[in-house]
N, C-alpha and C positions, 0 to 999 in steps of 0.2 A: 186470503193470507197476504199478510205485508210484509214486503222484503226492504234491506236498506238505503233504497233511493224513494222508501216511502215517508221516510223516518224525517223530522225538521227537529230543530234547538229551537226550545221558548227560554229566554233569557229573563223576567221579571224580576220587578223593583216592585215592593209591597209598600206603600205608607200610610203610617197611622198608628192607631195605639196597636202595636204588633209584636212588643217586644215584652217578654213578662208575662204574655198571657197563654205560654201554649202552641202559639203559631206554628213552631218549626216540627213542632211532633205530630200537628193539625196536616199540616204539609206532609210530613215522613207516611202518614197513615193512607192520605189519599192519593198521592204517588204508588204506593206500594198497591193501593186496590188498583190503580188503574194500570201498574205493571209497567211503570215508566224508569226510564234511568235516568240519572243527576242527585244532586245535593240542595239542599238547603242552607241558609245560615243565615245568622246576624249581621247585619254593618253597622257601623261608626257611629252612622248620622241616624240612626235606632229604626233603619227601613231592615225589611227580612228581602234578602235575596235568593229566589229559587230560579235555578236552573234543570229546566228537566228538557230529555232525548225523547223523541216516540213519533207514532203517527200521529197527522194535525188536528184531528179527529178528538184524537183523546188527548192533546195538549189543551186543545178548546176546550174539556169539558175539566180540567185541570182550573185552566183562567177563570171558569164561572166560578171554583170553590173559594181560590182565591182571595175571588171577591166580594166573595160571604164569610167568610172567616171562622174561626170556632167563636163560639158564644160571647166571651171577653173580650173577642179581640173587638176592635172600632178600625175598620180598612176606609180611608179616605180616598187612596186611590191606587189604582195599581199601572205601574208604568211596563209595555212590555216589549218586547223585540223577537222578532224570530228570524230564525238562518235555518243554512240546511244542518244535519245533523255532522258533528264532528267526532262520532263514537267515543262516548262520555267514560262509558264504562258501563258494567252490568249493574243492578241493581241502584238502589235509593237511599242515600243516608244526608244525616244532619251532619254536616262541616263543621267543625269551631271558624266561628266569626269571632266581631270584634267585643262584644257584649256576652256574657256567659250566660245574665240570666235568662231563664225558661220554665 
């Protein structure tokens, strides 16, 4: 069992055709199977930023989907960060970002 000093923050930056295809719901779906907390959203410069709480464990396997994307998406590259966790909050959801569509 994992308690909260097991828990890290993955901070990523998604780029590529990521915006308009789905991403963030692609993101909400496999967050939620994998039971992690944080958000999603759009930025400016049309990159999707996910931040997700959890063991590093399952952040990794969070970064591998990432990086396959759902089917439309085109992922050029994924920029990411990780810290200890800062208790994000429970659960997983899509933020409004700067770009609406999805």
């Amino acid at each position: 069992m994992t308690g909260p000093t097991d828990r890290e923050r993955l901070d990523a930056s998604v780029r590529g055709r990521v915006q308009g295809v789905g991403f963030r719901y692609f993101v909400l779906r496999e967050a939620d199977y994998l039971r992690l907390d944080g958000f999603v959203a759009n930025e400016h410069d049309g990159s999707v930023r996910v931040v997700a709480e959890g063991p590093a464990t399952v952040l990794g396997e969070l970064l591998e989907r990432l990086r396959e994307g759902p089917p439309a998406a085109i992922v050029e590259r994924v920029i990411e960060r990780r810290e200890p966790a800062r208790g994000i909050g429970p659960g997983f959801r899509v933020a409004s970002g700067d770009h609406r569509g999805d």
